[in-house]
C-alpha positions as CSV (number, residue, x, y, z in Angstrom):
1,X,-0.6,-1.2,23.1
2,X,-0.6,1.2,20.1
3,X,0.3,4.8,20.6
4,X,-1.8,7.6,18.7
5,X,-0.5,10.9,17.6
6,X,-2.2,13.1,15.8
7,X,0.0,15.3,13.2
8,X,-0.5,18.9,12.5
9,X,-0.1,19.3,8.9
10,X,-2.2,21.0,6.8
11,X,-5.4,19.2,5.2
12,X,-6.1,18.1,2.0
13,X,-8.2,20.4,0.0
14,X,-10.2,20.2,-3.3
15,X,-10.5,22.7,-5.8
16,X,-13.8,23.6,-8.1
17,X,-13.8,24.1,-11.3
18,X,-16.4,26.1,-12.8
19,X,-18.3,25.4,-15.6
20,X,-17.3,27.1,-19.2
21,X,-19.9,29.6,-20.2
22,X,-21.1,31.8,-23.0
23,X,-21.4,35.9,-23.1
24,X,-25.4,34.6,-21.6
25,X,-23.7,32.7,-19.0
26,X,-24.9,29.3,-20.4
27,X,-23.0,26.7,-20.8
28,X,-21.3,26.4,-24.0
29,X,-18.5,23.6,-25.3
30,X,-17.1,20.4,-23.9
31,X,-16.7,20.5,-20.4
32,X,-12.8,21.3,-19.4
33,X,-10.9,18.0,-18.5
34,X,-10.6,19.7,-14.8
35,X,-14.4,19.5,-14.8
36,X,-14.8,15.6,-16.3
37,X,-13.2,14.3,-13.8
38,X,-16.0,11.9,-11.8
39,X,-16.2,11.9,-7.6
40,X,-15.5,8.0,-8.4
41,X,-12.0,9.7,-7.9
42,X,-12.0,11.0,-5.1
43,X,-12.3,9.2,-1.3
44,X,-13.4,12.0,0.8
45,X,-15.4,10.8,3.8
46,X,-13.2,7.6,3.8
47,X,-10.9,6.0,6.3
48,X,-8.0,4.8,4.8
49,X,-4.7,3.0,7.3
50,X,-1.7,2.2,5.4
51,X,0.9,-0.2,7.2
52,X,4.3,0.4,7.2
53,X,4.3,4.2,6.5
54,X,7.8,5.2,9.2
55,X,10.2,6.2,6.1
56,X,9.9,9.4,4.3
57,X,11.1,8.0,1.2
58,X,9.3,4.6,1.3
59,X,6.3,3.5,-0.5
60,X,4.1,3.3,2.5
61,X,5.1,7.3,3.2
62,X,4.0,7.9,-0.4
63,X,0.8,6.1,-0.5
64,X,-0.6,7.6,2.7
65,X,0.4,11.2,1.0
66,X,-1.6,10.0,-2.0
67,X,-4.6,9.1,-0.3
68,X,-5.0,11.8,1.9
69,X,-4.8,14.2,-1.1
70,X,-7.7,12.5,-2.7
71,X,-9.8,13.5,0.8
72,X,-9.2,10.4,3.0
73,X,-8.5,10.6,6.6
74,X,-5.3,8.5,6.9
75,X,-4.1,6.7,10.3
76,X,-0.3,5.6,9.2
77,X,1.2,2.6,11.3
78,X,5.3,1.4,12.1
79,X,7.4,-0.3,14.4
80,X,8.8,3.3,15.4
81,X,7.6,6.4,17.3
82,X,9.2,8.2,13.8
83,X,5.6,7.4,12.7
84,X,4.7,10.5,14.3
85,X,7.0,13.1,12.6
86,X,5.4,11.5,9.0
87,X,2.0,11.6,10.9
88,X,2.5,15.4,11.7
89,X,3.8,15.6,7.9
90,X,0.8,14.2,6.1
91,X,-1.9,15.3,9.1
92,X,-2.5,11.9,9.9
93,X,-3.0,10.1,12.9
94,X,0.2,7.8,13.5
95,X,0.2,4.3,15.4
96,X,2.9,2.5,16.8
97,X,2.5,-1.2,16.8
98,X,4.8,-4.6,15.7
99,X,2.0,-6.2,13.4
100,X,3.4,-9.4,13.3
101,X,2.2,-9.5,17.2
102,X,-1.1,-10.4,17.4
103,X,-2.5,-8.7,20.1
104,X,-1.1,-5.6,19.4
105,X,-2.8,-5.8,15.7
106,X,-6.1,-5.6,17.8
107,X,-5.3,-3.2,19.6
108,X,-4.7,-1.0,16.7
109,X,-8.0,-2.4,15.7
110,X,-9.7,-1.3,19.0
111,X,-8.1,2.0,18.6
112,X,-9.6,3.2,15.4
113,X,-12.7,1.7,15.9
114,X,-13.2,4.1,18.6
115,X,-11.5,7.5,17.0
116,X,-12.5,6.9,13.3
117,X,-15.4,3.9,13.6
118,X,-13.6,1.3,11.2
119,X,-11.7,1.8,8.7
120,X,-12.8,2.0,4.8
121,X,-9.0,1.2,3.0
122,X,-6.4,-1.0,3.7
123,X,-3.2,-0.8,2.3
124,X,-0.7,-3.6,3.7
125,X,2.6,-2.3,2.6
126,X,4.2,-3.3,5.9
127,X,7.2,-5.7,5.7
128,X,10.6,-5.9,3.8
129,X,13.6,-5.5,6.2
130,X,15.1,-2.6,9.0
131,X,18.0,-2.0,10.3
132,X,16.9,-3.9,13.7
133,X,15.9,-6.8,11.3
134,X,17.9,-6.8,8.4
135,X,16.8,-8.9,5.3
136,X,18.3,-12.8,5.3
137,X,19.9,-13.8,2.2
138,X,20.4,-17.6,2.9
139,X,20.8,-20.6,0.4
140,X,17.7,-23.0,1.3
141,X,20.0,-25.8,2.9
142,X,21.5,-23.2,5.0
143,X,18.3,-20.9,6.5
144,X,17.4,-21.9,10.0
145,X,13.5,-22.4,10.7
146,X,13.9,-18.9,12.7
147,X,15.0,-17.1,9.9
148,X,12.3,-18.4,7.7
149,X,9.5,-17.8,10.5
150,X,10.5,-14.0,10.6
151,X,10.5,-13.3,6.4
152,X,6.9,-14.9,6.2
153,X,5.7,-13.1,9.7
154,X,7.1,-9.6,8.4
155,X,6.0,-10.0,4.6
156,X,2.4,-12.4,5.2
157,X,1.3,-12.6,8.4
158,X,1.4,-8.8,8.9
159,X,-1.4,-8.6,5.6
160,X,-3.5,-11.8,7.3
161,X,-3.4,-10.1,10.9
162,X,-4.6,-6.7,9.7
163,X,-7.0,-7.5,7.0
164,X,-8.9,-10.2,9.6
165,X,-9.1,-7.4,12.2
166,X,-10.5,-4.9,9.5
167,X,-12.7,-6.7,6.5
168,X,-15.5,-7.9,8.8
169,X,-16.6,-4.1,9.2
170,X,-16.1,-2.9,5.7
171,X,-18.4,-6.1,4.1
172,X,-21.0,-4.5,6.6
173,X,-20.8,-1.3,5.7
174,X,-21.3,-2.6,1.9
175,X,-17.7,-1.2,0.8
176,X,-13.9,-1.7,1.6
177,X,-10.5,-1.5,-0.7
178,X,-7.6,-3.7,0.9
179,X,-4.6,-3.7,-1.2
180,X,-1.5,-5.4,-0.1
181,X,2.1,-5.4,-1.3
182,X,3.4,-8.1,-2.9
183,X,6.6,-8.1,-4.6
184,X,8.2,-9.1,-8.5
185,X,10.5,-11.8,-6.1
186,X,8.0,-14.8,-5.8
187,X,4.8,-14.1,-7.9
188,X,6.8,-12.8,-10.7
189,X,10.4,-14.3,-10.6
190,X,13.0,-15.6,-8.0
191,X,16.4,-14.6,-6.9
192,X,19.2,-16.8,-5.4
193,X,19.1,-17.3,-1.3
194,X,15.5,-15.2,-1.5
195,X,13.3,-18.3,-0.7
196,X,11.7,-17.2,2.4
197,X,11.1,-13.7,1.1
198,X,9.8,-15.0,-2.3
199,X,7.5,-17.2,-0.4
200,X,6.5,-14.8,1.8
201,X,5.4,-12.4,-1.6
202,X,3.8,-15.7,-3.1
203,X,1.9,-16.3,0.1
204,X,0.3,-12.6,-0.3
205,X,-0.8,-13.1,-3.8
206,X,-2.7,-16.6,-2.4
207,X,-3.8,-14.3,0.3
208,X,-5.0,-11.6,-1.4
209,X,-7.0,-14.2,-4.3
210,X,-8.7,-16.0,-1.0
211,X,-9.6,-12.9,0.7
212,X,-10.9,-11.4,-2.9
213,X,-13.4,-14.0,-3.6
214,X,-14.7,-14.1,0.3
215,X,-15.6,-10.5,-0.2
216,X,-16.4,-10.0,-3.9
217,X,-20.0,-10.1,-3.0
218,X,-19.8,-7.6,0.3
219,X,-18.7,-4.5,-1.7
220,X,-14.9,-4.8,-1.0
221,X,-12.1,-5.6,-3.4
222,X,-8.9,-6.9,-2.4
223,X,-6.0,-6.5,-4.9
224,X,-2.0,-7.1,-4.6
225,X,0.4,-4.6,-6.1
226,X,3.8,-6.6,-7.2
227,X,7.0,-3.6,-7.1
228,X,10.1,-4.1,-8.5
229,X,12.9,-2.2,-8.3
230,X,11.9,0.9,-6.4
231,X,14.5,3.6,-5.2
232,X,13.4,4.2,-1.7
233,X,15.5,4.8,1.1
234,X,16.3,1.3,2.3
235,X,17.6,0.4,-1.4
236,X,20.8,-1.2,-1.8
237,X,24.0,0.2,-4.2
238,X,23.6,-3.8,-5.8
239,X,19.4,-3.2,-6.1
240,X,19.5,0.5,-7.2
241,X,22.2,-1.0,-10.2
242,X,19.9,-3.6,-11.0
243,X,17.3,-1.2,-12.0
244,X,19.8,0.6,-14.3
245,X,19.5,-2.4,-16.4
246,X,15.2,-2.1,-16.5
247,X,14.2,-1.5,-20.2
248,X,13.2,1.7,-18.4
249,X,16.8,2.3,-17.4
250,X,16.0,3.2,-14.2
251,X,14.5,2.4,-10.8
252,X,11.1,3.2,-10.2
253,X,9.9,5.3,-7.7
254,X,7.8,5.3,-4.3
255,X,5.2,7.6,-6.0
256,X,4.9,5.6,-9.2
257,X,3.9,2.6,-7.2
258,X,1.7,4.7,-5.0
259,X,0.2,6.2,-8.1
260,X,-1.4,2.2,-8.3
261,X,-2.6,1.8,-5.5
262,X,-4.3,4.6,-4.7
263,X,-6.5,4.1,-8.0
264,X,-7.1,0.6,-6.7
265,X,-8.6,2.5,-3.3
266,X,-10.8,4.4,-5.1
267,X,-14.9,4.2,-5.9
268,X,-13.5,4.6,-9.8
269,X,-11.5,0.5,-9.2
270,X,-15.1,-0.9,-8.4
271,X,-14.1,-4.1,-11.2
272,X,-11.1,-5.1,-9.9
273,X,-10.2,-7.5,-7.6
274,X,-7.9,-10.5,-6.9
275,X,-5.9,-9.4,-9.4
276,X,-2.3,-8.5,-8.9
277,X,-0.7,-5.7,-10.9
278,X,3.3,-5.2,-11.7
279,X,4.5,-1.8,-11.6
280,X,8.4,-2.6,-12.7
281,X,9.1,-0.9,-15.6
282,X,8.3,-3.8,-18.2
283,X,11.5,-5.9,-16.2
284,X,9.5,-8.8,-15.9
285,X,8.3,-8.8,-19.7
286,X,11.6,-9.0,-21.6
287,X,13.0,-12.5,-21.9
288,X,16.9,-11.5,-22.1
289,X,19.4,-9.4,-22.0
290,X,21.4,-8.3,-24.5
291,X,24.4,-6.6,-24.5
Protein backbone atom coordinates (compact mmCIF):
# COMPACT_ATOMS: atom_id res chain seq x y z
CA UNK A 1 0.00 0.00 0.00
CA UNK A 2 1.06 3.70 -0.40
CA UNK A 3 2.00 5.70 2.66
CA UNK A 4 0.76 9.40 2.90
CA UNK A 5 2.55 12.21 4.66
CA UNK A 6 1.52 15.36 4.61
CA UNK A 7 4.61 18.10 4.72
CA UNK A 8 4.50 21.18 6.65
CA UNK A 9 6.00 23.84 4.49
CA UNK A 10 4.69 26.90 3.78
CA UNK A 11 1.99 27.44 1.00
CA UNK A 12 2.12 28.96 -2.12
CA UNK A 13 0.90 32.35 -2.28
CA UNK A 14 -0.08 34.91 -5.09
CA UNK A 15 0.48 38.40 -5.09
CA UNK A 16 -1.94 41.40 -6.57
CA UNK A 17 -0.92 43.83 -8.55
CA UNK A 18 -2.80 46.90 -8.61
CA UNK A 19 -3.92 48.67 -11.34
CA UNK A 20 -1.80 52.04 -12.55
CA UNK A 21 -3.80 55.13 -11.83
CA UNK A 22 -3.99 58.82 -12.52
CA UNK A 23 -3.98 61.87 -9.81
CA UNK A 24 -8.27 60.95 -10.30
CA UNK A 25 -7.57 57.45 -9.51
CA UNK A 26 -8.55 56.30 -12.99
CA UNK A 27 -6.77 54.22 -14.83
CA UNK A 28 -4.28 55.66 -17.02
CA UNK A 29 -1.41 53.82 -19.42
CA UNK A 30 -0.73 50.30 -20.43
CA UNK A 31 -1.33 47.96 -17.90
CA UNK A 32 2.14 46.93 -16.00
CA UNK A 33 3.52 43.40 -17.31
CA UNK A 34 2.86 42.16 -13.54
CA UNK A 35 -0.84 43.01 -14.27
CA UNK A 36 -1.07 41.26 -18.07
CA UNK A 37 -0.29 38.35 -17.00
CA UNK A 38 -3.71 35.98 -17.73
CA UNK A 39 -5.12 33.33 -14.77
CA UNK A 40 -4.51 30.90 -17.97
CA UNK A 41 -1.16 30.87 -15.88
CA UNK A 42 -1.94 29.99 -12.99
CA UNK A 43 -3.40 26.28 -11.59
CA UNK A 44 -4.89 27.20 -8.40
CA UNK A 45 -7.74 24.84 -7.47
CA UNK A 46 -5.85 22.04 -9.34
CA UNK A 47 -4.51 18.64 -8.33
CA UNK A 48 -1.37 18.09 -9.74
CA UNK A 49 0.94 14.36 -8.76
CA UNK A 50 4.25 14.30 -10.14
CA UNK A 51 6.11 10.75 -10.15
CA UNK A 52 9.36 10.31 -9.14
CA UNK A 53 9.81 13.50 -7.01
CA UNK A 54 12.48 11.54 -3.84
CA UNK A 55 15.73 13.63 -4.95
CA UNK A 56 16.16 17.21 -4.02
CA UNK A 57 18.08 17.94 -6.99
CA UNK A 58 16.11 15.93 -9.60
CA UNK A 59 13.67 17.03 -12.09
CA UNK A 60 10.71 15.55 -10.45
CA UNK A 61 11.81 17.63 -7.07
CA UNK A 62 11.77 20.75 -9.32
CA UNK A 63 8.67 20.26 -11.12
CA UNK A 64 6.54 19.62 -8.05
CA UNK A 65 8.17 23.03 -6.58
CA UNK A 66 7.06 24.64 -9.88
CA UNK A 67 3.62 23.63 -9.84
CA UNK A 68 2.83 24.23 -6.39
CA UNK A 69 4.02 27.89 -6.83
CA UNK A 70 1.57 28.47 -9.59
CA UNK A 71 -1.36 27.34 -6.76
CA UNK A 72 -1.64 23.60 -7.35
CA UNK A 73 -2.00 21.17 -4.57
CA UNK A 74 0.81 18.65 -5.31
CA UNK A 75 0.91 14.89 -3.98
CA UNK A 76 4.80 13.85 -4.88
CA UNK A 77 5.39 9.93 -5.29
CA UNK A 78 8.95 7.60 -4.89
CA UNK A 79 10.18 4.31 -4.10
CA UNK A 80 11.49 5.86 -0.69
CA UNK A 81 10.06 7.19 2.60
CA UNK A 82 12.71 10.28 1.66
CA UNK A 83 9.55 11.34 -0.24
CA UNK A 84 8.42 12.72 2.91
CA UNK A 85 11.27 15.16 3.94
CA UNK A 86 10.64 16.81 -0.03
CA UNK A 87 6.84 16.42 0.83
CA UNK A 88 7.42 18.55 4.12
CA UNK A 89 9.79 20.86 1.84
CA UNK A 90 7.28 21.72 -0.88
CA UNK A 91 3.95 21.25 1.58
CA UNK A 92 2.91 18.41 -0.36
CA UNK A 93 1.40 15.37 0.36
CA UNK A 94 4.18 12.47 -0.26
CA UNK A 95 3.39 8.71 -1.35
CA UNK A 96 5.44 5.82 -1.20
CA UNK A 97 4.80 3.33 -3.83
CA UNK A 98 7.01 1.01 -6.64
CA UNK A 99 4.88 2.10 -9.78
CA UNK A 100 6.09 -0.48 -11.84
CA UNK A 101 3.81 -2.81 -9.41
CA UNK A 102 0.49 -2.78 -10.43
CA UNK A 103 -1.49 -2.90 -7.57
CA UNK A 104 0.25 -0.57 -5.72
CA UNK A 105 -0.29 2.10 -8.73
CA UNK A 106 -4.05 1.66 -7.62
CA UNK A 107 -3.59 1.99 -4.49
CA UNK A 108 -2.05 5.29 -4.96
CA UNK A 109 -5.03 5.83 -7.14
CA UNK A 110 -7.52 4.90 -4.36
CA UNK A 111 -5.67 7.08 -2.09
CA UNK A 112 -6.03 10.41 -3.70
CA UNK A 113 -9.27 9.79 -4.94
CA UNK A 114 -10.34 9.83 -1.43
CA UNK A 115 -8.06 12.89 0.09
CA UNK A 116 -8.00 15.13 -3.04
CA UNK A 117 -11.03 13.55 -5.43
CA UNK A 118 -8.77 12.80 -8.59
CA UNK A 119 -6.25 14.36 -9.71
CA UNK A 120 -6.16 17.28 -12.51
CA UNK A 121 -2.05 16.88 -13.68
CA UNK A 122 0.08 14.27 -14.33
CA UNK A 123 3.56 14.52 -14.58
CA UNK A 124 5.38 11.00 -15.22
CA UNK A 125 8.92 11.82 -14.59
CA UNK A 126 9.41 8.53 -12.69
CA UNK A 127 12.10 6.20 -14.02
CA UNK A 128 15.89 6.46 -14.94
CA UNK A 129 18.17 4.44 -12.47
CA UNK A 130 18.96 4.30 -8.28
CA UNK A 131 21.41 3.14 -6.50
CA UNK A 132 19.24 -0.16 -5.54
CA UNK A 133 18.77 -0.44 -9.42
CA UNK A 134 21.55 0.97 -11.18
CA UNK A 135 21.19 1.77 -14.94
CA UNK A 136 22.34 -1.41 -17.42
CA UNK A 137 24.75 -0.45 -20.06
CA UNK A 138 24.75 -3.76 -22.13
CA UNK A 139 25.59 -4.37 -25.90
CA UNK A 140 22.28 -5.90 -27.49
CA UNK A 141 23.76 -9.48 -27.90
CA UNK A 142 24.84 -9.43 -24.43
CA UNK A 143 21.52 -7.91 -22.24
CA UNK A 144 19.54 -10.66 -20.64
CA UNK A 145 15.61 -10.54 -21.14
CA UNK A 146 15.58 -9.45 -17.20
CA UNK A 147 17.61 -6.64 -17.71
CA UNK A 148 15.51 -5.47 -20.64
CA UNK A 149 12.12 -6.13 -18.68
CA UNK A 150 13.35 -3.73 -15.81
CA UNK A 151 14.63 -0.50 -18.28
CA UNK A 152 11.13 -0.60 -20.12
CA UNK A 153 9.09 -1.31 -16.59
CA UNK A 154 10.96 1.67 -14.89
CA UNK A 155 11.06 4.18 -17.97
CA UNK A 156 7.26 2.95 -19.81
CA UNK A 157 5.23 0.97 -17.86
CA UNK A 158 5.46 3.34 -14.88
CA UNK A 159 3.78 6.35 -17.43
CA UNK A 160 1.06 3.51 -18.85
CA UNK A 161 0.21 2.28 -15.16
CA UNK A 162 -0.31 5.78 -13.80
CA UNK A 163 -1.89 7.55 -16.64
CA UNK A 164 -4.70 4.44 -16.99
CA UNK A 165 -5.42 4.76 -13.26
CA UNK A 166 -5.80 8.70 -13.68
CA UNK A 167 -7.12 9.89 -17.36
CA UNK A 168 -10.60 8.26 -17.07
CA UNK A 169 -11.51 11.00 -14.25
CA UNK A 170 -9.86 14.02 -15.82
CA UNK A 171 -11.83 13.36 -19.47
CA UNK A 172 -14.99 13.46 -17.08
CA UNK A 173 -14.31 16.37 -15.42
CA UNK A 174 -13.71 17.96 -19.10
CA UNK A 175 -9.94 18.85 -18.26
CA UNK A 176 -6.54 17.06 -17.49
CA UNK A 177 -2.65 17.80 -18.38
CA UNK A 178 -0.43 14.45 -18.39
CA UNK A 179 3.00 15.12 -19.29
CA UNK A 180 5.55 12.36 -19.29
CA UNK A 181 9.35 12.26 -19.45
CA UNK A 182 10.81 11.09 -22.34
CA UNK A 183 14.43 11.34 -23.01
CA UNK A 184 16.95 12.86 -26.13
CA UNK A 185 18.26 8.71 -25.99
CA UNK A 186 15.59 7.04 -28.24
CA UNK A 187 13.23 9.68 -29.77
CA UNK A 188 16.05 11.96 -30.49
CA UNK A 189 19.27 9.91 -30.88
CA UNK A 190 20.98 6.67 -29.53
CA UNK A 191 23.96 5.78 -27.50
CA UNK A 192 26.10 2.58 -27.54
CA UNK A 193 24.78 -0.45 -25.03
CA UNK A 194 21.50 2.07 -24.27
CA UNK A 195 18.96 -0.07 -26.28
CA UNK A 196 16.61 -0.94 -23.61
CA UNK A 197 16.61 2.51 -22.18
CA UNK A 198 16.35 4.19 -25.65
CA UNK A 199 13.42 1.91 -26.21
CA UNK A 200 12.00 2.41 -23.22
CA UNK A 201 12.03 6.62 -24.07
CA UNK A 202 10.77 5.69 -27.70
CA UNK A 203 7.95 3.64 -26.15
CA UNK A 204 6.79 6.95 -24.17
CA UNK A 205 6.75 9.09 -27.09
CA UNK A 206 4.31 6.18 -28.81
CA UNK A 207 2.60 6.34 -25.55
CA UNK A 208 2.16 9.73 -25.05
CA UNK A 209 0.85 10.22 -29.16
CA UNK A 210 -1.79 7.20 -28.49
CA UNK A 211 -2.98 8.52 -25.18
CA UNK A 212 -3.00 12.29 -26.91
CA UNK A 213 -5.41 11.53 -29.59
CA UNK A 214 -7.75 9.17 -27.13
CA UNK A 215 -8.25 12.32 -25.13
CA UNK A 216 -7.90 15.25 -27.53
CA UNK A 217 -11.57 15.58 -27.54
CA UNK A 218 -12.17 15.06 -23.45
CA UNK A 219 -10.36 18.37 -22.49
CA UNK A 220 -6.96 16.72 -21.60
CA UNK A 221 -3.64 17.01 -23.43
CA UNK A 222 -0.95 14.65 -23.12
CA UNK A 223 2.60 15.89 -24.11
CA UNK A 224 6.20 14.23 -23.63
CA UNK A 225 9.11 16.38 -22.56
CA UNK A 226 12.58 14.91 -24.20
CA UNK A 227 15.78 16.16 -21.54
CA UNK A 228 19.15 15.90 -22.31
CA UNK A 229 21.85 16.47 -20.46
CA UNK A 230 20.63 17.64 -17.16
CA UNK A 231 22.93 18.16 -13.96
CA UNK A 232 20.93 16.62 -11.29
CA UNK A 233 22.09 14.64 -8.55
CA UNK A 234 22.32 11.15 -10.03
CA UNK A 235 24.51 12.55 -13.05
CA UNK A 236 27.59 10.96 -13.92
CA UNK A 237 31.47 12.74 -14.14
CA UNK A 238 31.23 11.03 -18.11
CA UNK A 239 27.37 12.66 -18.50
CA UNK A 240 28.04 16.01 -16.78
CA UNK A 241 31.40 16.24 -19.44
CA UNK A 242 29.24 15.48 -22.22
CA UNK A 243 27.22 18.44 -21.59
CA UNK A 244 30.41 20.60 -21.60
CA UNK A 245 30.46 19.97 -25.15
CA UNK A 246 26.44 21.34 -25.73
CA UNK A 247 26.61 24.36 -28.08
CA UNK A 248 25.41 25.81 -24.73
CA UNK A 249 28.52 24.60 -23.00
CA UNK A 250 26.90 23.44 -20.31
CA UNK A 251 24.50 20.96 -18.74
CA UNK A 252 21.13 21.96 -18.28
CA UNK A 253 19.39 22.18 -15.29
CA UNK A 254 16.39 20.51 -13.24
CA UNK A 255 14.59 23.84 -13.22
CA UNK A 256 15.00 24.56 -16.92
CA UNK A 257 13.32 21.34 -17.76
CA UNK A 258 10.72 21.98 -15.10
CA UNK A 259 10.23 25.49 -16.46
CA UNK A 260 8.55 23.18 -19.67
CA UNK A 261 6.59 21.34 -18.17
CA UNK A 262 4.88 23.20 -15.92
CA UNK A 263 3.73 25.54 -18.95
CA UNK A 264 2.50 22.44 -20.59
CA UNK A 265 0.28 21.88 -17.17
CA UNK A 266 -1.21 25.03 -17.43
CA UNK A 267 -4.90 26.35 -18.82
CA UNK A 268 -2.37 28.87 -21.00
CA UNK A 269 -1.00 25.06 -23.17
CA UNK A 270 -4.75 24.41 -24.09
CA UNK A 271 -3.16 23.65 -28.13
CA UNK A 272 -0.73 21.42 -27.39
CA UNK A 273 -0.74 17.97 -27.35
CA UNK A 274 1.01 14.75 -28.59
CA UNK A 275 3.79 16.74 -29.21
CA UNK A 276 7.14 16.15 -27.67
CA UNK A 277 9.42 18.98 -26.88
CA UNK A 278 13.47 18.91 -26.51
CA UNK A 279 14.85 21.00 -23.84
CA UNK A 280 18.83 20.15 -24.56
CA UNK A 281 20.43 23.15 -25.26
CA UNK A 282 20.21 22.93 -29.20
CA UNK A 283 22.58 19.36 -28.75
CA UNK A 284 20.39 17.52 -30.87
CA UNK A 285 20.28 20.29 -33.74
CA UNK A 286 24.00 20.65 -34.66
CA UNK A 287 25.20 17.93 -37.09
CA UNK A 288 29.00 17.78 -35.91
CA UNK A 289 31.53 18.63 -33.97
CA UNK A 290 34.24 20.58 -34.67
CA UNK A 291 37.24 20.99 -33.00
Amino acid sequence: MAAISTGQGPAATSTDHPRAAGANGVRSGPASAAEAIPATDRLDGKIALVTGAGSPDGIGYAAARRLRALGATVAIVSTTRRIHDRAGELDATGFVADLTDESEVGALGDALVDQFDGVDVVVNNAGLASRTSPEVFRPVAQLTNAEWRTEIDRNLTTAFLVSRVFVEGMAERGWGRVVNLAATVGPVNAMPAEAAYAAAKAGVVGLTRALAMELVADGVTVNAVAPGTIHTGSSTLSELKHGLRAPMGRPGTPDEVAALIAFLCTPAASYITGQILVVDGGNSVREAQYR
